[in-house]
C-alpha positions as CSV (number, residue, x, y, z in Angstrom):
1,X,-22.6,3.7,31.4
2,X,-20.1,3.2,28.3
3,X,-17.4,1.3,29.0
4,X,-14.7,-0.3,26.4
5,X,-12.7,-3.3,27.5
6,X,-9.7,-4.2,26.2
7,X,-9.6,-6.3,22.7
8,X,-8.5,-9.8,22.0
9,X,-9.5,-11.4,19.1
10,X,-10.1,-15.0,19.1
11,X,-11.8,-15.9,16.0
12,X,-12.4,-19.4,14.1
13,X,-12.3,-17.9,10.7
14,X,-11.7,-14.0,10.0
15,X,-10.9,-11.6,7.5
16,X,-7.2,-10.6,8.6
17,X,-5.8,-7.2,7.9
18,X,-2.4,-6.2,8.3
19,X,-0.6,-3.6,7.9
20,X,3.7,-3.8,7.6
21,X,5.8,-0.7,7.3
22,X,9.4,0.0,7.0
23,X,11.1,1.7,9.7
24,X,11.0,5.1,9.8
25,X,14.8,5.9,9.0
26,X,15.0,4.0,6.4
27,X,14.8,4.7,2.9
28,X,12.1,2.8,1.1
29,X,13.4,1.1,-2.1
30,X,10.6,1.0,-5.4
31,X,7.8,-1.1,-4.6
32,X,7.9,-4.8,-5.9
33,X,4.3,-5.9,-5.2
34,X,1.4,-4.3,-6.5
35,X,-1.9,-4.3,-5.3
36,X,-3.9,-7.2,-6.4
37,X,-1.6,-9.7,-5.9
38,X,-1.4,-13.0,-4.0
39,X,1.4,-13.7,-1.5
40,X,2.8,-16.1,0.8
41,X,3.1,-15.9,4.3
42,X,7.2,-15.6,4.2
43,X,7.1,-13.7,1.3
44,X,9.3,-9.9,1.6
45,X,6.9,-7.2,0.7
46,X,8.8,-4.5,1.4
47,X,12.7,-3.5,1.3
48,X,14.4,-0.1,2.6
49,X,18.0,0.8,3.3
50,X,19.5,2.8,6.2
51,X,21.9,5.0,5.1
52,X,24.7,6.5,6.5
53,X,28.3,8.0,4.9
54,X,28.8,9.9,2.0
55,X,31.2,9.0,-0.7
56,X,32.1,11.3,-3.4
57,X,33.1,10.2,-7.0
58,X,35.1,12.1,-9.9
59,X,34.1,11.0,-12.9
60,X,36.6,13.1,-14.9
61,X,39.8,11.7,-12.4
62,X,38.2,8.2,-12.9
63,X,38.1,7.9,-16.9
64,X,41.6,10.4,-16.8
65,X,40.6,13.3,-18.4
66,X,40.7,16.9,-17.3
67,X,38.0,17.8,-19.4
68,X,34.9,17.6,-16.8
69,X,32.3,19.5,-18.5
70,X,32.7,16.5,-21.0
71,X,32.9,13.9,-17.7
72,X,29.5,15.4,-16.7
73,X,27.9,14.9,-19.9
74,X,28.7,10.3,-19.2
75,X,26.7,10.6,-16.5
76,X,23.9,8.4,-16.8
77,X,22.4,8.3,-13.0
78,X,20.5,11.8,-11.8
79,X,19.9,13.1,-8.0
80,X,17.5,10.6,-6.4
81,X,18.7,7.2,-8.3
82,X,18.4,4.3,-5.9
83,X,21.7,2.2,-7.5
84,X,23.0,-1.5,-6.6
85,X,26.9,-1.8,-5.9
86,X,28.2,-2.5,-9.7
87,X,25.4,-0.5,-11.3
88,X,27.1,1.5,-14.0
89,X,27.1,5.5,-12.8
90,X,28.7,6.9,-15.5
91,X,29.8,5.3,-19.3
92,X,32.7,6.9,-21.5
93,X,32.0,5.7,-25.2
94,X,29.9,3.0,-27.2
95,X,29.3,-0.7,-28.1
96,X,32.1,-3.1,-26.7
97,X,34.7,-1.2,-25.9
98,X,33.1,1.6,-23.5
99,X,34.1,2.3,-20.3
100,X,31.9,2.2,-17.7
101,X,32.5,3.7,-13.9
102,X,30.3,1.2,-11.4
103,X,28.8,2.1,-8.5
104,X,30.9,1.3,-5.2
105,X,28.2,0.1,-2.9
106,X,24.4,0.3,-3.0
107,X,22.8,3.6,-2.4
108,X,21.4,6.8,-3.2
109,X,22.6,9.3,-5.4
110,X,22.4,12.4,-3.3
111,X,23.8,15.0,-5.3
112,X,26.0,15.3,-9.1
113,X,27.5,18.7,-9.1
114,X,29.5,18.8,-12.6
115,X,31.8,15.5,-13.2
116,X,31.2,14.5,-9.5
117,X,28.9,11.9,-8.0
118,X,28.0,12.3,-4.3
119,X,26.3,9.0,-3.4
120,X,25.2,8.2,0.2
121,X,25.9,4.6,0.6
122,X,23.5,1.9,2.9
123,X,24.9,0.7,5.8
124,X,21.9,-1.7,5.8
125,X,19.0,-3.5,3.9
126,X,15.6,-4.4,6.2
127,X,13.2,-6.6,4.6
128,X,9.7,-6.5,5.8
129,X,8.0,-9.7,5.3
130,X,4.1,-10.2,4.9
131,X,4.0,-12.7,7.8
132,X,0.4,-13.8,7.1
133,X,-0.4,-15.1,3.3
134,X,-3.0,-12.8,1.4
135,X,-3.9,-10.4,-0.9
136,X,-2.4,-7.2,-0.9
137,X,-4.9,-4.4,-0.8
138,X,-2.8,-1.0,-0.6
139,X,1.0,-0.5,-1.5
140,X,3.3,2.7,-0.7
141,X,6.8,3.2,-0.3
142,X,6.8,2.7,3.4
143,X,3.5,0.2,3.5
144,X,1.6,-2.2,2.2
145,X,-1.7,-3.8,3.7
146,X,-2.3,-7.6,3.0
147,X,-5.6,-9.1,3.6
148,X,-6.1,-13.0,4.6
149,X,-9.0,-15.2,6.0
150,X,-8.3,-17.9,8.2
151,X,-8.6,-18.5,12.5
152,X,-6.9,-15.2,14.1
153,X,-5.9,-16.0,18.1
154,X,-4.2,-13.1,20.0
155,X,-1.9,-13.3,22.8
156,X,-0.7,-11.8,25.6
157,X,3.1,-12.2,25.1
158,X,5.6,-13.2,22.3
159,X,9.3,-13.1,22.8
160,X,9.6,-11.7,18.9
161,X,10.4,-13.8,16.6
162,X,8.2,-15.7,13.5
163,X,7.6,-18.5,11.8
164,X,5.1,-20.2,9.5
165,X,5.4,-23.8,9.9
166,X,3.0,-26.5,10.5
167,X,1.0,-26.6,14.2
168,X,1.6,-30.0,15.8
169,X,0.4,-31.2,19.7
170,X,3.1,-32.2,21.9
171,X,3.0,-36.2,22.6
172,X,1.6,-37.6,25.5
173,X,4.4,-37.4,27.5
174,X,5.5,-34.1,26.9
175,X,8.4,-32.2,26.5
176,X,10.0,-35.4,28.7
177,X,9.1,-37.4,25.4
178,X,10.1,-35.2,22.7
179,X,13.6,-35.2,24.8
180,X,14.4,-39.0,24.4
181,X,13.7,-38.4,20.5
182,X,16.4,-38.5,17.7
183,X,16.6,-34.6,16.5
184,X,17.6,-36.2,13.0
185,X,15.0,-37.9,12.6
186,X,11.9,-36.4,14.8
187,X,9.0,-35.6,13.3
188,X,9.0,-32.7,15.6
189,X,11.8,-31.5,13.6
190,X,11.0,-27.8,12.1
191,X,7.1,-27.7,13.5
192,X,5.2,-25.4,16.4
193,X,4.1,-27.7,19.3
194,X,1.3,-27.1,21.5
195,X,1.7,-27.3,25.3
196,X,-1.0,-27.4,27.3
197,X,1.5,-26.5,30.9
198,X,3.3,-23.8,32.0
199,X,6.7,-23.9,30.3
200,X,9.7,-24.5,32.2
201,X,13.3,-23.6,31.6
202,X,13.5,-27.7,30.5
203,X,10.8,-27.4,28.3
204,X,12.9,-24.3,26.5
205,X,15.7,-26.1,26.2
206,X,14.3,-29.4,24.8
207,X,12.8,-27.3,22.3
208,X,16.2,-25.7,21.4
209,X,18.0,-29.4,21.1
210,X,15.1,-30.6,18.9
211,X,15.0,-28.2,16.6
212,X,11.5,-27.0,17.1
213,X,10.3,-24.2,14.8
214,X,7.9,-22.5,17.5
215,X,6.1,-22.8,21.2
216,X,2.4,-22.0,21.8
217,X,1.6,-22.3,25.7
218,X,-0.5,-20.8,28.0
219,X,1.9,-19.4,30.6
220,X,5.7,-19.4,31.7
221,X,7.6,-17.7,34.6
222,X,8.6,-14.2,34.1
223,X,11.8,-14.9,35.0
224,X,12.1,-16.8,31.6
225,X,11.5,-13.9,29.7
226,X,15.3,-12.8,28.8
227,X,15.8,-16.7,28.2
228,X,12.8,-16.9,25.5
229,X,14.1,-13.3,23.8
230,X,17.3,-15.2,22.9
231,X,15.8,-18.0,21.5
232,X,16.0,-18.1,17.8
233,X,12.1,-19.8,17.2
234,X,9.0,-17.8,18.4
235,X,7.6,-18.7,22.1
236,X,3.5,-17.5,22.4
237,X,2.1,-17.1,26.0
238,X,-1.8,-17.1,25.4
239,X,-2.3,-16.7,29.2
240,X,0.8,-14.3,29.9
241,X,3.4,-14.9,32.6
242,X,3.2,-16.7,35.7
243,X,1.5,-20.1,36.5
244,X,-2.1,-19.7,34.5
245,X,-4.4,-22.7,33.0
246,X,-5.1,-22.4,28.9
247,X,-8.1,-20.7,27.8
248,X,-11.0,-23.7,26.8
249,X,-12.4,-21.8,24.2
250,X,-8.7,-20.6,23.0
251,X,-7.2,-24.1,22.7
252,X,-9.8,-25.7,21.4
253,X,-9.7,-23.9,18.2
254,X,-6.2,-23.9,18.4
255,X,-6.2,-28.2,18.7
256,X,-8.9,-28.5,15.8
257,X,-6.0,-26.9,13.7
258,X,-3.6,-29.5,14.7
259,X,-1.9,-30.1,11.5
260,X,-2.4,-27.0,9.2
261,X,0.1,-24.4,8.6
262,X,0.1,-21.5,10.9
263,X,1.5,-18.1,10.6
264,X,3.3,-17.4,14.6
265,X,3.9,-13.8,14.8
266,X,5.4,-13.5,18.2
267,X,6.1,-9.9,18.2
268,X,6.6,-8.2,21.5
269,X,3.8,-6.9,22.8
270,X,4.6,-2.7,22.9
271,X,1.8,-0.2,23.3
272,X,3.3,2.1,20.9
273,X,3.3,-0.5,18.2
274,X,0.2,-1.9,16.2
275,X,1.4,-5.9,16.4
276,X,0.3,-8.0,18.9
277,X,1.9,-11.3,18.8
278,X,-1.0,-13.8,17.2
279,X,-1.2,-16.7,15.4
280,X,-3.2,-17.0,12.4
281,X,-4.2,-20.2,10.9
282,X,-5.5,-19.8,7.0
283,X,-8.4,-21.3,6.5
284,X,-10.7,-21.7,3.2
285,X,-13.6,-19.7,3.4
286,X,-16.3,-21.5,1.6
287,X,-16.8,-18.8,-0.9
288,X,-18.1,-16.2,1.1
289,X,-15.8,-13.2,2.9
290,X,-15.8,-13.4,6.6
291,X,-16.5,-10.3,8.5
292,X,-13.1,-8.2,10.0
293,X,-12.9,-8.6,13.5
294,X,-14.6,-5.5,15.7
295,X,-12.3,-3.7,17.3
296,X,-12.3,-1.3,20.5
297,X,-16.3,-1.8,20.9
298,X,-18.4,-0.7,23.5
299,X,-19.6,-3.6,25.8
300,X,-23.2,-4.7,25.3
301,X,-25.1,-7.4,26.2
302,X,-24.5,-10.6,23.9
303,X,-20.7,-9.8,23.8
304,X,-18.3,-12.4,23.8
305,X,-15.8,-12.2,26.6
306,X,-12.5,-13.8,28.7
307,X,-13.0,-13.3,32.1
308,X,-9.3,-12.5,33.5
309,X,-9.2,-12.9,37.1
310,X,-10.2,-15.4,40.2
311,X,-12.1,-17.5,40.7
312,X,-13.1,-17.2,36.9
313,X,-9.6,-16.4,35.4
314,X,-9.5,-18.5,32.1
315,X,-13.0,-19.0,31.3
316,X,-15.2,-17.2,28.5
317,X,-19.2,-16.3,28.2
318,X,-21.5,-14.2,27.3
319,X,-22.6,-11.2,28.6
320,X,-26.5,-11.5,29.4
321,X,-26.9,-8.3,31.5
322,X,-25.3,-5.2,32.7
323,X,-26.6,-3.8,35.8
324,X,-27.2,0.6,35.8
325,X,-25.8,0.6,39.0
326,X,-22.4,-0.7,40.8
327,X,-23.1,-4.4,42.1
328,X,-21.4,-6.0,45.4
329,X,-18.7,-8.4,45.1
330,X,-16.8,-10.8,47.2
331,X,-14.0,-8.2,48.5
332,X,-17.0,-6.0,50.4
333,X,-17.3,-3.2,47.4
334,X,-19.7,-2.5,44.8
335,X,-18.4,-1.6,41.4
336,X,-19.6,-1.5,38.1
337,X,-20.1,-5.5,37.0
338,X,-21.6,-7.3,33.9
339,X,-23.5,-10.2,34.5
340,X,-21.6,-13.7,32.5
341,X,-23.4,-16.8,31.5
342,X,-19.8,-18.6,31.3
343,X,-19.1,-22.5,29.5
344,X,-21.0,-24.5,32.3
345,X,-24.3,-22.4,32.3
346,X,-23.9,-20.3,35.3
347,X,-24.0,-16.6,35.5
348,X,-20.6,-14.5,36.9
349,X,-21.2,-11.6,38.3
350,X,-17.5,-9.7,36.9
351,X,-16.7,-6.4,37.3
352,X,-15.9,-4.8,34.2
353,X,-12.4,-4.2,35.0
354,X,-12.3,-8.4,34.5
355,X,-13.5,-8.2,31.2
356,X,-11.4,-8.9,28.2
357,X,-13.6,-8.4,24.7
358,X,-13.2,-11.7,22.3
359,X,-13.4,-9.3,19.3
């Protein structure tokens, strides 16, 4: 039997594709990055406006002339023209002494009947940054695609914001430490700490007062979650909600980072949406290109895999067999399992519905 578990990848060094769009309402503006080029990580790859009310200009009543077959001809924008508030639409004469009629606001120019202007002004500019530092490999109006190599770790929550700061452990005595710490002064000032705890409502707020620029933690009570949406630094659950133990495999690659800038995308996790949140790590890759994570594969034996539920919740291993035919488990029935040779050498027997594929 097929089956396909569900995909997070935890990688120590990756080739990282991403793709970031613009909305669709708004109204992409001319592409300023073209393919080939290198970018940073908070670098804004893509700009649109939303646009909303119409605004119509008379060329002819704004130069004083009621001669508007002669207006129309100083019109120098067409119907398309993306134009910047003080953009010149129109210009009566030459040299130093010509008029010019400027554009109101930014916007599109949606229409010129005769000596009128009809331009549909944004009510709002979106930036789209890259969030991960790369190459980027395809540009349209509404997308780009930037490819990066470094350590890629998934989540299972973010509360949706971002950062790229440097990753830093949390001292020995915790968010209780990093309290009793000058915020002028801390060199937790403007850096992601790691936690290995649950978070707490204290631990949120000790963050807030010192200035932190991002949280990475295993877990947190789902009764935070409206708390950690208002917060203005990104908060990562690698675990997800409730009072779960880290991942080994997940923090250890996270703690051999300690130090390096990390890109923490903690977008909301939405089925309809292609982020996840995840935190990628760029790393140097020795000269050779790392392979792209596999995606949505079927199981097979050899797999690397997170087992998500008791009494092996947390740990990771490889799958060494999967039975043909449903195996018993410790509630009385028999599903369909995978046999797991986990961290410590022994073998799980999981069912596959435990099973969360490492990518």
């Amino acid at each position: 039997m097929s089956y396909y578990p569900e995909t997070r990848v935890v990688k120590g060094l990756a080739r990282v594709v991403r793709e970031r769009q613009l909305p669709a309402h708004a109204a992409p503006r001319p592409a300023a990055v073209p393919t080939g080029l290198m970018i940073e990580a908070v670098q804004v790859v893509l700009q649109g406006d939303v646009l909303r009310d119409f605004r119509l200009i008379d060329v002819a009543d704004a130069f004083d002339t009621r001669d508007a077959e002669r207006a129309a001809g100083w019109i120098e924008v067409t119907e398309g023209d993306r134009v910047m508030e003080g953009q010149p639409l129109a210009r009566r004469g030459k040299g130093r002494r010509a008029r010019t009629l400027d554009s109101p606001a930014n916007g599109v120019i949606a229409r010129v009947d005769g000596a009128r202007i009809v331009l549909q002004v944004s009510e709002q500019t979106i930036e789209i940054l890259s969030k991960i530092p790369g190459e980027i490999t395809a540009a349209e109006p509404h997308a780009v695609h930037i490819a990066g190599i470094g350590a890629l770790i998934q989540c299972l929550w973010g509360n949706g914001r971002y950062a790229f700061t440097t990753l830093r452990g949390l001292p020995e005595s915790g968010f209780a430490g990093l309290s009793k710490l000058d915020v002028r002064i801390s060199e937790y000032r403007n850096v992601a700490v790691l936690s290995l705890q649950p978070l707490t409502r204290g631990d949120l707020l000790v963050a807030q007062q010192q200035a932190l620029a991002g949280i990475i933690a295993p877990s947190m009570s789902s009764a935070l979650r409206e708390f950690a949406q208002e917060l203005s630094f990104p908060v990562l659950l690698t675990e997800g909600f409730g009072d779960r133990q880290p991942t080994e495999l997940i923090y250890r690659l996270l703690q051999s980072n300690i130090g390096r800038q990390a890109a923490l995308n903690a977008a909301i996790p939405d089925p309809w949406s292609p982020d996840r949140p995840e935190i990628m790590i760029p790393l140097p890759s020795g000269g050779s290109l790392p392979a792209t994570p596999a995606l949505h594969e079927r199981l097979a034996v050899g797999a690397r895999v997170r087992l998500t539920r008791a009494p092996w919740g947390e740990q990771t291993g490889e799958v060494v067999e999967l039975p043909a035919t449903p195996q018993p488990v410790e509630n009385g029935l028999r599903v369909p399992c995978a046999r797991v040779r986990v961290s410590d050498g022994r073998i799980a027997v999981v069912p596959l519905a435990n099973l969360e594929s490492l990518g």
